[in-house]
PLY file of the C-alpha trace (Angstrom):
ply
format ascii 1.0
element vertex 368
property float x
property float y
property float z
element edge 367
property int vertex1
property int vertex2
end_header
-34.91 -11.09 56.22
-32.17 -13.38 56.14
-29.99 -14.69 58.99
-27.07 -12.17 58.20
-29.49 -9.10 58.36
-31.01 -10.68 61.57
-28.00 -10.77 63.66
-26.46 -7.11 62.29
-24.15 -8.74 59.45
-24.52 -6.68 55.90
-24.79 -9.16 53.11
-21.57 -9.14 51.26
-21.56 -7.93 48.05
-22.15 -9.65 45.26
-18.90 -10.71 42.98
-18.71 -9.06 40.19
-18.88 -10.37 36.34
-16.12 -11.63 34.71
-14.36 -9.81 32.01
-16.42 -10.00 29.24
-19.09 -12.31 30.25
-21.88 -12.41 28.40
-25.09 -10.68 29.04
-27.64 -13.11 30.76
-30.23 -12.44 28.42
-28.55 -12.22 25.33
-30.03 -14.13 22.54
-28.35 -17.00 20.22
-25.22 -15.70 18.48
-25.51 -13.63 15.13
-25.32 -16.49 12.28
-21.98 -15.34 10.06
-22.48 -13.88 6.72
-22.04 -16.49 3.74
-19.41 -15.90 1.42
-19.85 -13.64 -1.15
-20.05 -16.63 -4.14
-19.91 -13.77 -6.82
-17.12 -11.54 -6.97
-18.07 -7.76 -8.13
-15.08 -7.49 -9.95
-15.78 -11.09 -11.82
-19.04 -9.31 -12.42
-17.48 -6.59 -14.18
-15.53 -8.67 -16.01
-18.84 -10.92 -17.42
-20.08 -7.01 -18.01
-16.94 -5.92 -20.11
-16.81 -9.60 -22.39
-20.50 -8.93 -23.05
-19.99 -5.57 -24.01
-17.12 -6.26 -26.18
-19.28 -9.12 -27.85
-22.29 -6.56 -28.07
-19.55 -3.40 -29.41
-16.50 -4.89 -30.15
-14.02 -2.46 -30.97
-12.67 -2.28 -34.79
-11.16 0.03 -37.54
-9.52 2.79 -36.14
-11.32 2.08 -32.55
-9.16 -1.17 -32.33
-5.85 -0.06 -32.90
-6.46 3.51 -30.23
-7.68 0.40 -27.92
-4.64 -1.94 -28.48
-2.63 1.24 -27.57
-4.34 1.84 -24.78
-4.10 -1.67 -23.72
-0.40 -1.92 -23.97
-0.21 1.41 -22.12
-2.41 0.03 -19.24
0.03 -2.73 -19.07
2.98 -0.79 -18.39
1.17 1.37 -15.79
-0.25 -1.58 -13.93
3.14 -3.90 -13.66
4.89 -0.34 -12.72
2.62 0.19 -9.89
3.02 -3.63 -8.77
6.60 -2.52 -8.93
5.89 0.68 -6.25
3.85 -1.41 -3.64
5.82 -4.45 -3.24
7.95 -4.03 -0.38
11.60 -5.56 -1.10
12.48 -5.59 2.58
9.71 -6.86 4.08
9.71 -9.58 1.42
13.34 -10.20 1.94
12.12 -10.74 5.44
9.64 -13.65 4.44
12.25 -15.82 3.33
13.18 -17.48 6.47
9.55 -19.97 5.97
11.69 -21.86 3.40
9.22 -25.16 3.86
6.06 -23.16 3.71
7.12 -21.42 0.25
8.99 -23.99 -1.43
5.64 -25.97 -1.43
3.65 -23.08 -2.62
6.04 -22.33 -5.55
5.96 -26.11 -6.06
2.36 -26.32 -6.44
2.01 -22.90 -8.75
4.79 -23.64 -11.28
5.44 -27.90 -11.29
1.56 -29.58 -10.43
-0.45 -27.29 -11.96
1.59 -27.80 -15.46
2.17 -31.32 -14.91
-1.75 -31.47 -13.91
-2.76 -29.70 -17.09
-0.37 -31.80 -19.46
-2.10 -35.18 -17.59
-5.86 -33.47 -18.22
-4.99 -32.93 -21.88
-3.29 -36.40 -22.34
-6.03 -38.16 -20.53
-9.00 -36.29 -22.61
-7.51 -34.94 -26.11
-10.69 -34.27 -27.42
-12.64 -32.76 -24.81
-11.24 -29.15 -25.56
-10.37 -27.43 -28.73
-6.82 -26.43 -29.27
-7.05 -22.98 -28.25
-8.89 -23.91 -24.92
-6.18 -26.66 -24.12
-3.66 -23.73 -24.55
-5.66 -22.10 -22.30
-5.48 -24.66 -20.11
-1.77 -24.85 -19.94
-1.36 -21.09 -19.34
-4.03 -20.82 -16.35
-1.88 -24.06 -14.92
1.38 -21.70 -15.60
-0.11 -18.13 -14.05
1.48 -17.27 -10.72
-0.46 -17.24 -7.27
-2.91 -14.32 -6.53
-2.15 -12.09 -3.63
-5.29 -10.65 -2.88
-7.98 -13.58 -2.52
-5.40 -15.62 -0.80
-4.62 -13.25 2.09
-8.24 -12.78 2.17
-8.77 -16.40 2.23
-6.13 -17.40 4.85
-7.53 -14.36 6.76
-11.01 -15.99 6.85
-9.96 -19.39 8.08
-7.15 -17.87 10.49
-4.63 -19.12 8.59
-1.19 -16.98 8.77
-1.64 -13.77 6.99
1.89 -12.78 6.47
3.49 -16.13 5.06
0.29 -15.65 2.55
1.53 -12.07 1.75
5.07 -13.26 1.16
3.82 -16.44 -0.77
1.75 -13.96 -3.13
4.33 -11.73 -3.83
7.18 -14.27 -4.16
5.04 -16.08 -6.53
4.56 -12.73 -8.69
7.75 -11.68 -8.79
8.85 -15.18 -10.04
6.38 -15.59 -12.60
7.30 -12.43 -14.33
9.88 -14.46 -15.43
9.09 -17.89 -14.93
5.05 -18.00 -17.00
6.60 -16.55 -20.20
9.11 -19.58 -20.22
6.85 -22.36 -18.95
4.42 -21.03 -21.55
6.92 -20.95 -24.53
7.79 -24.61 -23.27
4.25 -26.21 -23.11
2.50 -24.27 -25.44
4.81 -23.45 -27.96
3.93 -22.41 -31.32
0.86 -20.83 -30.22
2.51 -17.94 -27.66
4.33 -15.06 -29.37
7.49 -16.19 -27.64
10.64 -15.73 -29.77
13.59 -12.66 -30.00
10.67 -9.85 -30.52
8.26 -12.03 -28.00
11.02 -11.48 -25.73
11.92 -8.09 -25.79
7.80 -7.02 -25.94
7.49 -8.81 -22.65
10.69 -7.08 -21.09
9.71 -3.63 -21.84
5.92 -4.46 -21.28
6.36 -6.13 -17.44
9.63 -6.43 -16.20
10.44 -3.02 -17.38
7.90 -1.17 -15.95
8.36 -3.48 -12.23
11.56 -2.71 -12.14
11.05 1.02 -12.40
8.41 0.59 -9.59
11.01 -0.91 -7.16
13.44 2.08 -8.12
11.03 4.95 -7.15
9.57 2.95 -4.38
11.90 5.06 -2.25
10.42 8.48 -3.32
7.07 7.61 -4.15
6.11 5.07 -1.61
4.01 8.36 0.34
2.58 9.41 -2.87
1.30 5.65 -3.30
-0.26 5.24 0.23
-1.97 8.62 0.50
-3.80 7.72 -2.46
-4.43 3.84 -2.21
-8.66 4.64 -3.36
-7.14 6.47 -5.93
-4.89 3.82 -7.69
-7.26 1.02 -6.53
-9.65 1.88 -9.50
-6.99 2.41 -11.84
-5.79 -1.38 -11.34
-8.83 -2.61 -12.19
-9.89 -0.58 -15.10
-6.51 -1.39 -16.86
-7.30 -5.10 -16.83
-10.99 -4.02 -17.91
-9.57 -2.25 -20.66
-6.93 -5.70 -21.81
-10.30 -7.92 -21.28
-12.57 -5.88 -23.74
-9.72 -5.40 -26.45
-8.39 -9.13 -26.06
-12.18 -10.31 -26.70
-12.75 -7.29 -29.41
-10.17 -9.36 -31.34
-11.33 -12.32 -30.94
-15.26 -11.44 -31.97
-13.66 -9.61 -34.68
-11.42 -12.91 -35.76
-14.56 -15.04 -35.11
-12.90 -17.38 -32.77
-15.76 -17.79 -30.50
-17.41 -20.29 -33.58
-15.52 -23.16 -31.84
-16.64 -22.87 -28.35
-20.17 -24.87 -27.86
-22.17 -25.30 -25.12
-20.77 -29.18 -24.93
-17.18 -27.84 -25.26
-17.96 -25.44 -22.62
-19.08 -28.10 -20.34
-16.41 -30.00 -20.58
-14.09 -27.64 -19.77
-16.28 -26.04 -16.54
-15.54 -30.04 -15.56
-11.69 -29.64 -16.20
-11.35 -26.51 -14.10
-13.31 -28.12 -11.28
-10.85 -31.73 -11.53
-7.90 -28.86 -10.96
-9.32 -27.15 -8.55
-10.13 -30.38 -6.44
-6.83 -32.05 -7.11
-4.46 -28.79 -6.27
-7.02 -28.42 -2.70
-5.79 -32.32 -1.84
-2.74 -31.95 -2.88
-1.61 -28.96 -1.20
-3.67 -29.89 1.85
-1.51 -33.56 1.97
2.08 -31.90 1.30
1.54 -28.94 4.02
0.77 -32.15 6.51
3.43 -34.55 5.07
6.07 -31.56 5.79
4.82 -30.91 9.53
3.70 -27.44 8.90
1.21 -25.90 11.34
-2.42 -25.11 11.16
-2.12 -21.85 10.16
0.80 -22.43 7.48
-1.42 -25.36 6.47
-4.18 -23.18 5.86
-2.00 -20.42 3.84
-0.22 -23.18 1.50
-3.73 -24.36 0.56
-5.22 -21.28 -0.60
-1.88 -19.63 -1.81
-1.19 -22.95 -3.44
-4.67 -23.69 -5.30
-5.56 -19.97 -6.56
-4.18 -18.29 -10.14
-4.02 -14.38 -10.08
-6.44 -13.11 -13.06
-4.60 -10.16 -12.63
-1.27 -11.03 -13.63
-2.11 -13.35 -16.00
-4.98 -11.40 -18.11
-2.10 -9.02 -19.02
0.04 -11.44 -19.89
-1.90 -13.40 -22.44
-2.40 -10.19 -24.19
1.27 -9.96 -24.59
2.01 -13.85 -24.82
-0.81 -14.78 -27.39
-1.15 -11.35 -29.06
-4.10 -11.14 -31.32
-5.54 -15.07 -30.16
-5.59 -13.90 -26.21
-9.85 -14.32 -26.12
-10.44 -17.60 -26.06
-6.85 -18.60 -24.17
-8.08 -16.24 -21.09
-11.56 -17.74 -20.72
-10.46 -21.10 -18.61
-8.59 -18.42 -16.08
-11.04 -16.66 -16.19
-13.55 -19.11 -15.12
-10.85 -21.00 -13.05
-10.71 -17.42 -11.04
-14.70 -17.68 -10.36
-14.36 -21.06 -9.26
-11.42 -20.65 -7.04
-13.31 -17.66 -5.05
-16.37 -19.49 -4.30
-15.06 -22.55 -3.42
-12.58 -21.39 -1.14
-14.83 -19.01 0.32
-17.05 -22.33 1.55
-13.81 -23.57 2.64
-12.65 -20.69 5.10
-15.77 -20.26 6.53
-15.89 -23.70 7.54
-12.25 -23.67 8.83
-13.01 -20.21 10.68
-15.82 -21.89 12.95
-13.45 -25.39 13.24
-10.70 -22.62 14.13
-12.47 -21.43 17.25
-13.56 -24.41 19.36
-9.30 -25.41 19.22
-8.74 -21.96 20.19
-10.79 -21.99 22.96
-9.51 -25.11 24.05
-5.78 -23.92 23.93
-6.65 -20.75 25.88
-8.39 -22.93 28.38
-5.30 -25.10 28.46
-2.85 -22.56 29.07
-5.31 -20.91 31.94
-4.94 -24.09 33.80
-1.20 -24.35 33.23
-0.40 -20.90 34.25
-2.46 -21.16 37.47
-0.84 -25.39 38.42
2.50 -23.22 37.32
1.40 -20.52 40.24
0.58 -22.94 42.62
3.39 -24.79 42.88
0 1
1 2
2 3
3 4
4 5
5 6
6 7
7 8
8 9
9 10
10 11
11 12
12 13
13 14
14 15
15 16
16 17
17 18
18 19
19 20
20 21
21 22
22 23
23 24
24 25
25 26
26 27
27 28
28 29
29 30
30 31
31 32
32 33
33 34
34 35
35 36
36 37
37 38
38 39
39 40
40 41
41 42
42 43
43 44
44 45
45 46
46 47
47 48
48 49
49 50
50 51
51 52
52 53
53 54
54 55
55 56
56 57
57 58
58 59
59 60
60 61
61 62
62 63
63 64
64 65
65 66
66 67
67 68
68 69
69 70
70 71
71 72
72 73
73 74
74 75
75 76
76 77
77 78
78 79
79 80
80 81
81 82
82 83
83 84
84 85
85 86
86 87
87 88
88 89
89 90
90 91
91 92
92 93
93 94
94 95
95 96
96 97
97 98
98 99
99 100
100 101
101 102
102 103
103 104
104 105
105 106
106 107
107 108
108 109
109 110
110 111
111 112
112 113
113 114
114 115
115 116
116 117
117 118
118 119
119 120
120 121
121 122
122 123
123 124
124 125
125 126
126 127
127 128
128 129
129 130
130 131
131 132
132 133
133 134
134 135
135 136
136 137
137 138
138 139
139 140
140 141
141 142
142 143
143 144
144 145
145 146
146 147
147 148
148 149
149 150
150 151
151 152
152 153
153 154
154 155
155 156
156 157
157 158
158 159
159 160
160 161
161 162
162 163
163 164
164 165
165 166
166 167
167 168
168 169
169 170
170 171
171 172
172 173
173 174
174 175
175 176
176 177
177 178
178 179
179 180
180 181
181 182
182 183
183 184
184 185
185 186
186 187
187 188
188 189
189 190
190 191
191 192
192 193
193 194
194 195
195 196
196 197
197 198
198 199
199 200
200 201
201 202
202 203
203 204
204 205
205 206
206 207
207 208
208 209
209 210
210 211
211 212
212 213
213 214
214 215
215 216
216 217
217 218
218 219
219 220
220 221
221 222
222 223
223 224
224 225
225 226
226 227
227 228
228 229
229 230
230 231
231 232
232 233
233 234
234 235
235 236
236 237
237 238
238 239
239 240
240 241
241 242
242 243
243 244
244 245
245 246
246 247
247 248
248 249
249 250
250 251
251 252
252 253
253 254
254 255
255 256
256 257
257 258
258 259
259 260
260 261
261 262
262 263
263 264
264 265
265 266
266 267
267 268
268 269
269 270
270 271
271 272
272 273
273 274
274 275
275 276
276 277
277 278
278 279
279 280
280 281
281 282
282 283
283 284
284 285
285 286
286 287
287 288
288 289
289 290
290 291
291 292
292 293
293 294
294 295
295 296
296 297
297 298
298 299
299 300
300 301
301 302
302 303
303 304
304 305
305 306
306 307
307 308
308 309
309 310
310 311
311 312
312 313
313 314
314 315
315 316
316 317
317 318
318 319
319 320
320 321
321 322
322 323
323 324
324 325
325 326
326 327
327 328
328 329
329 330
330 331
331 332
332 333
333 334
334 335
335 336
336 337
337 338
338 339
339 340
340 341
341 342
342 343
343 344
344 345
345 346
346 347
347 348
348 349
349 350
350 351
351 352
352 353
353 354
354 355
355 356
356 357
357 358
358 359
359 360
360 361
361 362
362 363
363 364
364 365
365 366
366 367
């Protein structure tokens, strides 16, 4: 019995839990999953290079396949054309700072980076991988893994999506040129270069943005539909671009050493495009979460946009010029992925700390 009961006084109640309070007995937190290291769709790609170095296509079966290839093309650059949103990209404009670095980083270090690796190591890479080289360090910014990325670190999602498709939409244009420029007699740019890659990307964009209007419903009822259809398009320009070049026997020149040395160039990139972006987003007083999205959107290379493109830039030599973005894209994934998950949990303490700040402000701003 306790005093209250003894002289007639009911106990009061007990308070009750605060919102969302944890249960008393609850156990340590779940651990987070660890990034996925391998993407499925990278998978798929290993799959499709090993097939067409197991069954390369030929004859007959090559030119059907180079039709098909060019046909895939047009679909996928027309569907990039029908889900890019004009107004709300329009819209994104206003982070002028924020995208000028991105842009900066995409289509002036990366080239400048790759000229300085070739000029500093001539004879690490064979000529066709050094072209390589230059065109990964010329391909626009991915969309996807970057949103993703800057998702995963709680970065801010929409100045990724703008960054992504601004960086698209300008390398339609701008990776053919830098290409012709750096690369030169290697790419199939000239009068009939020019006019292949018109009709085979900007063409079919173009005609996406026009019918946006009327088949914009048609294009988000059946997003698991056209998902697939994406990807098996640049499945089908992988396995003819490395038909060709098994059939050409181009793959003679690329040795275990050579390789090597070029799994070493693609990490020095990587490395040196992560600093640098990280330095310029904090030189230029951007936020945390800008920070975060000029990083990732600044450092990764869509294999997307680019695969296609080499098949139209470096016609029948595309094989061995697609393998450092190819690897490059691999690279990019897993060790970003490391690198958002460690800014997620470094996200949360601030957070917290923010949230408690504001609690205290709110109630001294009550008080007084």
């Amino acid at each position: 019995m306790t005093d209250n009961r003894r002289q007639g006084i009911p106990d009061s109640p007990a308070p009750p839990d605060p919102p969302h309070a944890p249960p008393q007995n609850s156990g340590p937190p779940p651990r987070s999953r660890w990034p996925r290291f391998v993407d499925p769709y990278v998978a798929a790609l290993a799959a499709t290079v090993t097939l067409a170095a197991l069954l390369p296509a030929s004859g007959s079966a090559e030119r059907v396949a180079r039709t098909a290839s060019q046909a895939a093309i047009i679909l996928l650059f027309f569907l990039y054309g029908l889900r890019l949103s004009t107004k709300e990209t329009l819209a994104g404009m206003r982070r002028v700072r924020l995208h000028t670095l991105i842009l900066l980083s995409t289509f002036v270090l990366f080239p400048a980076l790759g000229l300085a690796v070739l000029w500093l190591a001539p004879d690490t890479l064979t000529a066709q991988l050094g072209a390589g080289i230059l065109f990964l360090c010329v391909v626009p910014s991915t969309v996807q893994s970057s949103v993703a990325l800057t998702s995963t670190a709680r970065g801010d999602i929409a100045a990724a999506i703008c960054a992504g498709t601004y960086s698209s939409v300008i390398g339609l244009a701008v990776t053919p040129l830098l290409a012709a420029w750096l690369i030169g007699s290697q790419t199939s740019i000239s009068a009939d270069g020019a006019l292949r890659i018109g009709a085979q990307l900007l063409a079919p964009f173009l005609a996406g943005q026009l019918l946006r209007p009327r088949l914009q419903a048609f294009v988000s009822r059946n997003k698991r539909l056209l998902g697939p259809v994406d990807r098996g398009s640049i499945l089908l320009v992988v396995y003819v671009a490395f038909s060709e070049g098994m059939n050409q026997g181009v793959w003679s020149s690329v040795t275990p050493g050579t390789l090597l040395g070029l799994l070493a160039v693609l990490a020095l990139l990587l490395v040196v495009a992560l600093t640098c972006t990280h330095a310029a987003a904090r030189f230029a007083g951007l936020d945390r979460p800008s920070r975060i999205a000029v990083v990732f959107c600044g450092s990764q290379k869509s294999l997307a946009n680019g695969l296609p493109m080499a098949s139209v830039l470096f016609a029948g030599q595309a094989a061995v010029a697609v393998l450092p973005l190819m690897l490059y894209h691999q690279m990019q994934l897993t060790v970003c992925a490391v690198l958002a998950a460690r800014w997620s949990g470094s996200a949360a303490p601030a957070e917290q700390q923010c949230a408690q700040a504001s609690g205290s402000t709110s109630s001294v701003t009550a008080g007084g």
